[in-house]
C-alpha positions in Angstrom: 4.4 -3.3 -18.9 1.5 -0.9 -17.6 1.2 -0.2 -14.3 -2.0 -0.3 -12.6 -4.7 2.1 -12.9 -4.9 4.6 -10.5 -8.2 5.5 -9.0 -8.2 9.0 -7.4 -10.7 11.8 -8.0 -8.6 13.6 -10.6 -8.3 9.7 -12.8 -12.4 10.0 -12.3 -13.1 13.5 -13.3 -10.5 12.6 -16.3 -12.6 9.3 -17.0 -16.2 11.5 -17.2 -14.6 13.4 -19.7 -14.4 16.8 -16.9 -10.8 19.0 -16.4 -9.2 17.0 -14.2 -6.7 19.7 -12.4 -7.3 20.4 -8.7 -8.9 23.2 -9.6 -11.8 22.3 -11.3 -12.3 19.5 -9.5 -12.5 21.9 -6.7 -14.7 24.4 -8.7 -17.1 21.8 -9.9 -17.8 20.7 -6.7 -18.0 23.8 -4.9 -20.8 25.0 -7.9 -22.4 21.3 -7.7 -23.5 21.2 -4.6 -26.7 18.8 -4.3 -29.6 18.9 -1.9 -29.5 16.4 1.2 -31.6 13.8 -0.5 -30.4 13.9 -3.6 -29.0 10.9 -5.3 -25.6 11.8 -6.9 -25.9 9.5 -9.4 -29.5 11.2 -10.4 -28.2 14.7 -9.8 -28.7 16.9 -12.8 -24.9 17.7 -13.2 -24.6 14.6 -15.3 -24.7 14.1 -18.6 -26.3 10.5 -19.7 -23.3 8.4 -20.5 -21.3 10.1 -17.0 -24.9 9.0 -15.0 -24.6 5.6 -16.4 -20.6 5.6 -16.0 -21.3 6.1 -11.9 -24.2 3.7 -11.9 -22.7 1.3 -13.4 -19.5 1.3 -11.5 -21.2 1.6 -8.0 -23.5 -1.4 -8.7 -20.2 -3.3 -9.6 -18.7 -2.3 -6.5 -16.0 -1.7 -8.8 -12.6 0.0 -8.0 -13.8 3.2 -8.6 -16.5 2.9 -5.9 -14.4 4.6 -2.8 -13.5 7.8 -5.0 -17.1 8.1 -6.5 -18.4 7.6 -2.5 -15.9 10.6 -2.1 -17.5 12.6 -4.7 -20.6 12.2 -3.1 -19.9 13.4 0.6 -17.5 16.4 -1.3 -21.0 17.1 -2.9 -23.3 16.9 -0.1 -21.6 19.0 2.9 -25.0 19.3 4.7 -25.0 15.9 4.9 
């Protein structure tokens, strides 16, 4: 039997097809950072299929929405 998915930030960098170690994660976001108004799910960082993959998931209000709303404040500090 499978157990349930997990939904942490190192499942979602692994699900947009991103290195999923600490690490990276860390990296990316340090090198991503976006400007105070900028949607996350518009930012330039994505390609078209991970844009859609956030989109799609926050309008769901899916299980993925608390770690993607966690990306988002990791990726605006000025905020």
């Amino acid at each position: 039997m499978l157990g349930e998915p997990e939904y942490n930030m190192n499942a979602l960098f692994a699900q947009l097809g991103l290195d999923n170690s600490d690490e990276a994660i860390d990296k990316f976001i340090a090198d991503n950072q976006l400007a105070k108004g900028e949607e996350l799910k518009k930012a330039h960082i994505w390609t078209d299929s991970q844009r859609k993959f956030l989109e799609e998931e926050w309008n769901k209000d899916a299980a993925w929405v608390e770690v993607i709303d966690d990306l988002n404040v990791r990726l605006h500090p000025e905020a």
